[in-house]
C-alpha positions in Angstrom: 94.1 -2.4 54.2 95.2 0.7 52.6 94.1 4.2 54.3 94.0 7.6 53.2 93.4 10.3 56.3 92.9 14.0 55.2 96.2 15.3 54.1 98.9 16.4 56.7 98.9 20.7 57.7 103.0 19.7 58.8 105.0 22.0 56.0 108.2 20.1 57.4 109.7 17.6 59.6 110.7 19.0 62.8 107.7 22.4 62.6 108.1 24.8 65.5 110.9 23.5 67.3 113.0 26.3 68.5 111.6 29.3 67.6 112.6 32.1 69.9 109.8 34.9 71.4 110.7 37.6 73.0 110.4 37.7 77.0 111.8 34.5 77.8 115.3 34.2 79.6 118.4 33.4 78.3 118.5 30.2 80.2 115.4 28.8 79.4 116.6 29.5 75.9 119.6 27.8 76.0 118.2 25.2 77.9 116.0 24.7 75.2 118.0 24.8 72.5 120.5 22.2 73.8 117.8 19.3 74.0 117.8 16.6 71.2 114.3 15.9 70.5 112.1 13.2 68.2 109.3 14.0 65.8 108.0 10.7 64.4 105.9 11.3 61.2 104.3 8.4 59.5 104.2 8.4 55.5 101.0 10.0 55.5 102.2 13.2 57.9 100.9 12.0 61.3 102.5 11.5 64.9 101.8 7.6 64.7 102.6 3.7 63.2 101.9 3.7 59.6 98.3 3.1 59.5 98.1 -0.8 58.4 100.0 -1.4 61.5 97.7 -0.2 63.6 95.1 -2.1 65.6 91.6 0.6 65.2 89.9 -1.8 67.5 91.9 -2.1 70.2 93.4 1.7 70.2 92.5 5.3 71.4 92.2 7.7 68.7 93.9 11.4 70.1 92.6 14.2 67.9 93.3 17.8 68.0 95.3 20.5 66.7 99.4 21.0 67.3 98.5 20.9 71.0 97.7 17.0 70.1 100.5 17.0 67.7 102.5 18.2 70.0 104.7 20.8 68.4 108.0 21.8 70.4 107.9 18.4 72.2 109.0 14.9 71.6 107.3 12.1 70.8 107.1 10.8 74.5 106.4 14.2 76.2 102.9 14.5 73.9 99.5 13.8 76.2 99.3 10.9 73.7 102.1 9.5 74.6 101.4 10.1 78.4 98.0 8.4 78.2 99.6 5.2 76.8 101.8 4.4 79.0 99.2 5.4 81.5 96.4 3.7 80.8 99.1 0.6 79.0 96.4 0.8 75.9 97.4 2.1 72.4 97.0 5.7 71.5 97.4 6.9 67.7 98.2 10.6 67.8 96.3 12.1 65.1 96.8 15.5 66.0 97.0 18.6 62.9 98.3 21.4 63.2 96.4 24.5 62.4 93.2 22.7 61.9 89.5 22.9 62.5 87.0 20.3 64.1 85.6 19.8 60.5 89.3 18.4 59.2 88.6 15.8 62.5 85.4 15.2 61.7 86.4 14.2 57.8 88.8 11.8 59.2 86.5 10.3 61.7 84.1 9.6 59.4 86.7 7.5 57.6 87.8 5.9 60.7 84.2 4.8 62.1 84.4 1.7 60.4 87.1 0.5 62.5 85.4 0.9 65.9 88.0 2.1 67.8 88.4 1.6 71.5 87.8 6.0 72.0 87.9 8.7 70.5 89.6 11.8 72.3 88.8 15.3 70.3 90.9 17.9 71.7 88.7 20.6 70.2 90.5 23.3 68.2 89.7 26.7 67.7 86.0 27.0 67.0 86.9 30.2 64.5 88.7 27.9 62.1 87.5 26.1 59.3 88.8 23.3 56.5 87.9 23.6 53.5 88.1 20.2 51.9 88.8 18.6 47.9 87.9 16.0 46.8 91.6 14.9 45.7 92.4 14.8 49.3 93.8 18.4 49.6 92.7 21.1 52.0 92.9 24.6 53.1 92.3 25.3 56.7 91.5 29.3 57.3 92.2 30.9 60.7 90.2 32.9 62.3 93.2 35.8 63.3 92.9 37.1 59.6 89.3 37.5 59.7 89.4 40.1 63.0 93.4 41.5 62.1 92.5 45.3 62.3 93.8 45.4 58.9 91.6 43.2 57.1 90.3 45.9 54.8 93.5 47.0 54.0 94.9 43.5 53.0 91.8 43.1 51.0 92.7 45.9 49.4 95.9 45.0 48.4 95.4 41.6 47.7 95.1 40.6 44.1 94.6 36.8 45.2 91.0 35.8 44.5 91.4 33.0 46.8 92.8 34.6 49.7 90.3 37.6 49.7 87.6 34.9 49.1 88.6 33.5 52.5 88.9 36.9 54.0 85.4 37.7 52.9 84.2 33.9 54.2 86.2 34.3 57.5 84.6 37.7 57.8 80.9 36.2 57.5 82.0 33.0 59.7 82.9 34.5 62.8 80.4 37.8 62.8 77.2 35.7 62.3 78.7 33.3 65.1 78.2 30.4 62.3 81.2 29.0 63.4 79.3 27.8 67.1 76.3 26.7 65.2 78.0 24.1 62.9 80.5 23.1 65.5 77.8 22.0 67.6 76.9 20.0 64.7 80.0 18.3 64.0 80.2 17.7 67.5 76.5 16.2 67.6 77.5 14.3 64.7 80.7 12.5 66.0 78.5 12.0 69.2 76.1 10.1 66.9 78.9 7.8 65.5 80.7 6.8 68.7 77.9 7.3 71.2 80.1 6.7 75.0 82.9 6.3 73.2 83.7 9.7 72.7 85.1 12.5 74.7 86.0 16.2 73.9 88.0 18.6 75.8 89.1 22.2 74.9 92.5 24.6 75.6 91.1 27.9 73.6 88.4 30.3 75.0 85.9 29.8 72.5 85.3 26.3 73.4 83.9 27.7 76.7 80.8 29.2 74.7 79.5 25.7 74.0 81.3 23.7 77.0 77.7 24.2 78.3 76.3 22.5 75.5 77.8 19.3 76.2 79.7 17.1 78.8 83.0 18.4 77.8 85.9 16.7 80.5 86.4 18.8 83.2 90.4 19.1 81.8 92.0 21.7 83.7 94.4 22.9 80.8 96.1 25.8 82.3 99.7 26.4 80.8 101.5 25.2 83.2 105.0 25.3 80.9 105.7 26.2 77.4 107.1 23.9 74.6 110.1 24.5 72.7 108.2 27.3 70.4 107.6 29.2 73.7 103.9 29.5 72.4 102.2 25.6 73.6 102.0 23.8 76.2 105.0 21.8 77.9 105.6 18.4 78.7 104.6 19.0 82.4 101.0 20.4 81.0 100.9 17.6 78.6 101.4 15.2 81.6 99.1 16.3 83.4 96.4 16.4 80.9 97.4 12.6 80.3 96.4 12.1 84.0 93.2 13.9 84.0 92.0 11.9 80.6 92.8 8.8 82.3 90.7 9.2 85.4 87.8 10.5 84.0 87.5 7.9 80.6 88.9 4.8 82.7 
């Protein structure tokens, strides 16, 4: 059965491998930087088995963004990864980079049909949203250009209609805390199509403001180690994630 997910954020194959910040040692550096890693990307962009090869039914869906698509690890050092061979029951890694709950929520919609066996949401940033096509294309806006202290001089200088469109959007989104209103929806919503089935956890502060909302997994997610990008989590947080999502679902 052919499959169309909302198109892939990954602008290349191996995103955010060895990018080098400042305040990190040598060592870890080199150490880094001498590892031979894995991304796996099916044809449609995601960490998984082409789609018609996968079994909806009898697998967990892992959603989220690049701290479920695990940028700066490899394919077996991702929490979806970990939970598999945990739990010994299929998890497709759906995980985008850079994108909103409502990019999830589009895709979820799609995949409702196939009654999967759960449906794990790492929530992303609240401030960002997607802004869907209807040829399959979409835009997801960040919330860091909407509070830069030089927003009004990049609007300004901008001759882009678009981009100062989403400026002016972001602007409206995150000052009228609209953002928190409609993610409680989505989140509602995806609660209405998967009932038990679904479970949500958060790694970014503004999840906490609706944590109290709704039974959120009690996922401690503190960094505990740093990918390959030196700015997500590490294989030893991803690990341990894998084994708090395993005890509290099964």
């Amino acid at each position: 059965m052919s499959l169309t997910l909302a198109k892939t954020t990954s602008k290349q194959k191996f995103p955010g491998i060895y990018h080098n910040f400042e305040g990190h040692t040598t060592e870890i550096i080199k150490k880094y930087n001498q590892d031979k890693i894995t991304y796996t990307f099916n044809s449609q962009g995601y960490r998984c088995n082409e789609f018609e090869d996968i079994k909806w039914n009898e697998s967990i869906l892992a959603l989220g963004c690049s701290y479920t698509q695990g940028i700066g690890l490899d394919d077996k050092e991702c929490w979806s990864y970990q939970l598999q061979e945990l739990t010994a029951c299929p998890v497709v890694n759906l995980g985008q980079s850079g994108t909103s709950i409502f990019y999830h929520l589009y895709n979820l919609e799609i995949l409702h049909k196939f009654k999967p066996k759960y449906v794990i949401l790492q929530v992303p940033n609240l401030h960002r949203f997607t802004v869907l096509s209807e040829d399959n294309k979409n835009r997801n806006l960040g919330w860091g250009w909407a509070i830069s202290p030089y927003k009004e001089q990049l609007l300004q200088i901008s001759k882009n209609r678009e981009i100062r469109r989403d400026f002016e959007f972001l602007q409206v989104w995150t000052e009228t805390n609209s953002h928190l209103q409609y993610a409680k929806f989505a989140i509602n919503y995806i609660k209405t199509m998967f009932k038990d089935k679904c479970f949500f956890f958060g790694v970014f502060d503004a999840e906490k403001k609706i944590n109290h909302y709704y039974d959120f997994l009690d996922i401690h997610v503190g960094l505990d180690d740093v990918a390959r990008d030196f700015a997500h989590a590490g294989p030893i947080s991803h690990k341990d994630w894998a084994t708090q999502l395993s005890q509290a679902i099964f």
